[in-house]
C-alpha positions as CSV (number, residue, x, y, z in Angstrom):
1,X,-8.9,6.4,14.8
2,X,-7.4,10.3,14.8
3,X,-7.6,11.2,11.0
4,X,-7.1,14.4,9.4
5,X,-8.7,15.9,5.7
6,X,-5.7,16.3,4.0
7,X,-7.3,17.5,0.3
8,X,-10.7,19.9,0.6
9,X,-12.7,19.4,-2.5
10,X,-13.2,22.6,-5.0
11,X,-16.0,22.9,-7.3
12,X,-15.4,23.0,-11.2
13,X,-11.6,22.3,-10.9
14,X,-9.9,20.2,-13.8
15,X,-8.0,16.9,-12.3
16,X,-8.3,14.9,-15.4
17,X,-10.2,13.3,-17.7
18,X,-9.9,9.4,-17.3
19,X,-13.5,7.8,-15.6
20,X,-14.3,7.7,-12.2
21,X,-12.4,5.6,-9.7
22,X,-9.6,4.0,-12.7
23,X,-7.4,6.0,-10.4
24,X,-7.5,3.5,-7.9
25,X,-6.8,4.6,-3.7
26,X,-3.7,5.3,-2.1
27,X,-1.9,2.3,-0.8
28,X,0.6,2.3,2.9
29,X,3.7,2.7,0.5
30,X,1.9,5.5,-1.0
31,X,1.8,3.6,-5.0
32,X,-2.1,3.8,-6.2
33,X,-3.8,0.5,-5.6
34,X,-6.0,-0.8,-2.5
35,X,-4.6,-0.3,0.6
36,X,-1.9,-3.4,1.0
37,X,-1.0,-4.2,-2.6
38,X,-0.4,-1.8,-5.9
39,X,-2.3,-2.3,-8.9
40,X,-1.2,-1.7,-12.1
41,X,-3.4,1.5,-12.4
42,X,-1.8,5.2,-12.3
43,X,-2.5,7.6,-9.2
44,X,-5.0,10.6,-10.3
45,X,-7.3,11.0,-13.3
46,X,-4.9,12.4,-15.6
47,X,-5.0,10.6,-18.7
48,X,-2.5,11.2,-21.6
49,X,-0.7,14.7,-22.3
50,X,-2.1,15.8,-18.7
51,X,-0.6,15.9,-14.9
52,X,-1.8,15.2,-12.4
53,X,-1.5,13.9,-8.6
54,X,-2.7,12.8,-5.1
55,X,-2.1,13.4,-1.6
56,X,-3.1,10.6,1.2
57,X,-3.3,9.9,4.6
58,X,-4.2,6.3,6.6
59,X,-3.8,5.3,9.9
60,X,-4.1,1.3,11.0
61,X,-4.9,0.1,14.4
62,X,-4.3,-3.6,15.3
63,X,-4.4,-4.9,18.6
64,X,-0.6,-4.0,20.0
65,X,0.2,-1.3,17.2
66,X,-0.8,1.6,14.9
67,X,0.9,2.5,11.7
68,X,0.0,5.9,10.3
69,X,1.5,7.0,6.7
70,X,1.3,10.0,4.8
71,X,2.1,9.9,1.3
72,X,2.2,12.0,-2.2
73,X,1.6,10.8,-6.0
74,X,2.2,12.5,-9.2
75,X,1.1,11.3,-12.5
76,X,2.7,12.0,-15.9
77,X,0.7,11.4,-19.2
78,X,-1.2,8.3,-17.3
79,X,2.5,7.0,-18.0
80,X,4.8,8.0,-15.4
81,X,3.8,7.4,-11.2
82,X,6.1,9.0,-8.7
83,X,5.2,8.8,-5.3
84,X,6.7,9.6,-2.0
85,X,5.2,8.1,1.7
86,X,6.6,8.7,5.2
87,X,5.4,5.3,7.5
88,X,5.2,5.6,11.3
89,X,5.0,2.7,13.2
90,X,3.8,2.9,17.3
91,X,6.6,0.6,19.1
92,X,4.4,0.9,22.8
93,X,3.7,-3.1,23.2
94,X,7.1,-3.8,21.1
95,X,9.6,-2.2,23.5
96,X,8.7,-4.1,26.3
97,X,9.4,-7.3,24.7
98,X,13.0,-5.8,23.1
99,X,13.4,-4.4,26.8
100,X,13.7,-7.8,28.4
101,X,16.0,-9.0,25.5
102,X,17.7,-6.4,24.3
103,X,17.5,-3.4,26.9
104,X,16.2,-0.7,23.8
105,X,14.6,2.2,24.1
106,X,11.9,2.8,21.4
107,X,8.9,3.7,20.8
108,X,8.2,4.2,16.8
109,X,10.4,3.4,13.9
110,X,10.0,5.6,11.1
111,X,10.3,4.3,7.3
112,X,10.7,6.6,3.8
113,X,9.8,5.3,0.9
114,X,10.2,6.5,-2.3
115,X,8.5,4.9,-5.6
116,X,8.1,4.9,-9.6
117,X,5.9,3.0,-11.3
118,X,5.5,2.8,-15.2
119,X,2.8,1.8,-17.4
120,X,3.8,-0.6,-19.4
121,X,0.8,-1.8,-21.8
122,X,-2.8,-2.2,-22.5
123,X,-6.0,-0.5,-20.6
124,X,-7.7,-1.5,-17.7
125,X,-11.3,-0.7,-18.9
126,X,-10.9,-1.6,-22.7
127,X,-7.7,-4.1,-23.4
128,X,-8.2,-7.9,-23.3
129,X,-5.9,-8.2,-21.0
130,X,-6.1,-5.5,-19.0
131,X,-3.4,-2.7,-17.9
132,X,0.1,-4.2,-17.1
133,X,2.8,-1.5,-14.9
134,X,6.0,-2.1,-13.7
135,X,7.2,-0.2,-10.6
136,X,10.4,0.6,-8.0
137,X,10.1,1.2,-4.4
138,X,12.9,2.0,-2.5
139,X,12.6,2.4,1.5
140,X,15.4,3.8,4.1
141,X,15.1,3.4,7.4
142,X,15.6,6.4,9.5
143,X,16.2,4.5,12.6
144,X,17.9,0.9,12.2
145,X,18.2,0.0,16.3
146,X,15.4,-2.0,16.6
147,X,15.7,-4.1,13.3
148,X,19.4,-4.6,13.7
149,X,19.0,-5.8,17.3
150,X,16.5,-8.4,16.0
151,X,18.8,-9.5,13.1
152,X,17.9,-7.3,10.3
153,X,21.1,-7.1,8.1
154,X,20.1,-3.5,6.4
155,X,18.7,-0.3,6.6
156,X,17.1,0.7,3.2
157,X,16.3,-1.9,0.1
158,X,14.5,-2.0,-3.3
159,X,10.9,-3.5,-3.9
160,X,10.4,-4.6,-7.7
161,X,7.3,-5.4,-9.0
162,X,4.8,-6.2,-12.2
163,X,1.3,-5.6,-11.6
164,X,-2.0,-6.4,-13.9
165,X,-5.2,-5.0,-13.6
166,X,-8.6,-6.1,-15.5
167,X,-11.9,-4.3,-15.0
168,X,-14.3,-6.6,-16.2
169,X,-17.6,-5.4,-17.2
170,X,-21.1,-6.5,-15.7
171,X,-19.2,-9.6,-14.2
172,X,-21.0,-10.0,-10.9
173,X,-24.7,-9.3,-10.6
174,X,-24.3,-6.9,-13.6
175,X,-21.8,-5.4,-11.4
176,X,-18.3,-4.3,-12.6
177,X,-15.2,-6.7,-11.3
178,X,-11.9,-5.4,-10.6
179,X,-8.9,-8.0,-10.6
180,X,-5.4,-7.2,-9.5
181,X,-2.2,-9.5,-9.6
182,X,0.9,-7.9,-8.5
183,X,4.6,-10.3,-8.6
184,X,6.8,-8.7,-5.9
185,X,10.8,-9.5,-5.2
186,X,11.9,-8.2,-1.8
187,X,13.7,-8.9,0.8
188,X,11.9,-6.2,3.4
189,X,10.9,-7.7,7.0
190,X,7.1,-6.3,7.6
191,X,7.1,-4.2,4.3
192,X,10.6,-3.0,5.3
193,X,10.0,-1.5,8.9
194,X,11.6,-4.3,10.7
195,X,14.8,-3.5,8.3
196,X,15.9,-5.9,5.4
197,X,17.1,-9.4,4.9
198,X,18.1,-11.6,8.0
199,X,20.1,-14.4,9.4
200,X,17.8,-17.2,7.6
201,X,17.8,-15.3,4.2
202,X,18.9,-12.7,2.8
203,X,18.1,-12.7,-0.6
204,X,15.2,-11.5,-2.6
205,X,12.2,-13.6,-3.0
206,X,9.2,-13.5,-5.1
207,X,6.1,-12.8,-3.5
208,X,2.6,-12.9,-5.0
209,X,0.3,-10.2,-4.3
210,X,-3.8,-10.6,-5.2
211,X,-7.0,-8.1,-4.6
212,X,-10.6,-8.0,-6.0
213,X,-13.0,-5.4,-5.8
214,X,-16.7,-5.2,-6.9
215,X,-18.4,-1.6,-7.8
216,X,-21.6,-1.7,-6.6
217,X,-22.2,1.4,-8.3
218,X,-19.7,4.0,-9.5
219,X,-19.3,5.6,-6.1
220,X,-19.0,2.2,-3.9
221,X,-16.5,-0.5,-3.9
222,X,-15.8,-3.5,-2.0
223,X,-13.9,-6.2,-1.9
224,X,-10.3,-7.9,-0.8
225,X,-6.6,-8.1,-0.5
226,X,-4.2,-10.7,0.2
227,X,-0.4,-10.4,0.7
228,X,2.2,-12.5,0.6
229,X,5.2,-11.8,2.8
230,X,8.7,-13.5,3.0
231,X,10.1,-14.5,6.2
232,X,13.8,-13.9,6.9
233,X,14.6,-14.0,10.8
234,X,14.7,-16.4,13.2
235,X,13.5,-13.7,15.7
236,X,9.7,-14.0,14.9
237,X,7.6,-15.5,12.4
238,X,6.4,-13.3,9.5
239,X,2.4,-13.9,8.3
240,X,1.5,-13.2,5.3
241,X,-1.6,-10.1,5.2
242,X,-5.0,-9.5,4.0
243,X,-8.0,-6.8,4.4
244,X,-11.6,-6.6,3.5
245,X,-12.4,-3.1,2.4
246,X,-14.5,-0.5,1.4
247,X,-13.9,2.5,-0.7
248,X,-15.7,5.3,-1.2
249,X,-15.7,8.2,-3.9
250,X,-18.1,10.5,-3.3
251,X,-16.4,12.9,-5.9
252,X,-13.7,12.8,-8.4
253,X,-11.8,14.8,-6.1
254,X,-12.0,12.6,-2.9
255,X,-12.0,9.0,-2.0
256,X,-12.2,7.3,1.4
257,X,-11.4,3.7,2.2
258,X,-12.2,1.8,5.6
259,X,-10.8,-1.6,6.0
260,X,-10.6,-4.8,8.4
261,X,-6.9,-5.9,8.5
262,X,-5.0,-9.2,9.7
263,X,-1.6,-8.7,10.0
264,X,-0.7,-12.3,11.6
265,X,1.9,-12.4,14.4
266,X,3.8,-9.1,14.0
267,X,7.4,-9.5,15.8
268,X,6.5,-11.7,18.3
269,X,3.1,-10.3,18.9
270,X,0.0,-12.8,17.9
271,X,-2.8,-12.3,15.7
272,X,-2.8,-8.4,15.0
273,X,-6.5,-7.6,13.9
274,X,-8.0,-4.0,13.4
275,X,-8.7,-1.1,11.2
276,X,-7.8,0.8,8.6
277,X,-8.9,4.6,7.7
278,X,-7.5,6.0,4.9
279,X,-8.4,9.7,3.1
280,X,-6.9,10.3,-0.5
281,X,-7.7,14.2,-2.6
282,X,-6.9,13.8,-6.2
283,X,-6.0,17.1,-8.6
């Protein structure tokens, strides 16, 4: 995969002053998190009375298509999330099938998406239970041919969620635990780039959302996602998606996360498997 460093470490500068790694990686919707669902920890280091913010960039490659998403975070008070993330999707395999069907012309769709989340209650590190947040994402197609052709009934829509994250302490071979358990209502076909709602439903849905990660020091973490998706058109079946990952934070300032993704049949197209790279600078 084509990446490119987005954020170049500097010696001595200030980003914060919450521990290492509570600032969690970048996720494709550009909320802090893992790399498919958000967790209930704040983007940066910046704990209260400070700012502070992130800067992303990940690239997937599954066997018929590539996603690649850029995205921003700021962080108010380690109260206050706002993040912004531009999504990219490679149409090369997809437009042949359409072609057949539909005659289109395509070869990327193109998604904005635009998020706040808010933190709620508690602490990850130190509360019983945990760090609850409460977030908004809204995404706007900037191309709706493809997902109306297929039955998608709207451009944009709103993601709600409620997230809870727990660090539990020397839980695993004296090794720190991370859990995460995010409650989603959407109505977004593939995360929203296939458009919104369909001919069998448009409505939102709850969705339940789930990843786990074990530090196997302060620098190294591992572990899994798992996604639940909704499934509103009769054009193709909609999977629900999980990764095994590996992030790495070599420095407050930089973390790195490589993952092995299954996106199930995406839009007709069976058992996408592959990568994903992604590169997140924190000041």
């Amino acid at each position: 995969m084509a990446v490119a460093l987005l954020f170049v470490p500097v010696a001595g500068a200030d980003i914060g002053s919450r521990i290492w790694a509570t600032g969690g990686v970048t996720t494709i919707e550009g909320s802090a998190g893992g790399g498919l669902v958000p967790w209930a920890l704040l983007g940066s280091y910046a704990s209260d009375e400070e700012w502070g913010g992130t800067l992303a960039l990940s690239r997937a490659e599954v066997d018929d298509y590539s996603l690649s998403v850029t995205g921003a975070g700021l962080n108010w008070n380690n109260r206050l999330e706002l993040t912004v993330a531009r999504q990219t999707l490679d149409l090369d395999s997809l437009v042949f099938t359409l072609k057949d069907g539909f005659g289109l012309e395509q070869d990327e769709l193109n998604q904005d998406i635009f998020g706040a989340k808010v933190r709620l209650v508690g602490d990850v590190l130190y509360s019983p239970w945990g760090q609850w947040s409460a977030g908004v994402q809204y995404k706007r197609q900037r191309d709706f041919t493809v997902p109306s052709a297929i039955g998608a009934r709207d451009d944009s829509g709103t993601d709600v969620y409620v997230s809870g994250s727990k660090l539990f302490f020397a839980a695993v071979m004296e090794r720190n635990l991370l859990v995460n358990l995010t409650a989603r209502a959407t109505r977004a076909n593939q995360g929203g780039l296939l458009g919104f709602g369909g001919d069998r439903n448009n409505s939102h849905e709850l969705m339940m959302e789930g990843s786990v990660g074990l530090f196997l020091n302060r620098q190294w973490l591992v572990g899994a996602e798992y996604r639940q998706k909704p499934d509103n058109l009769s054009f193709a079946t909609e999977d629900d998606w999980w990764d095994l990952f590996v992030a790495w934070v070599p420095d407050r300032r930089l973390a790195i996360t490589g993952a092995l993704v299954n996106l199930g049949d995406v839009a007709t197209l069976e058992d996408q498997q592959g990568l994903y790279l992604s590169l997140q600078g924190s000041f």
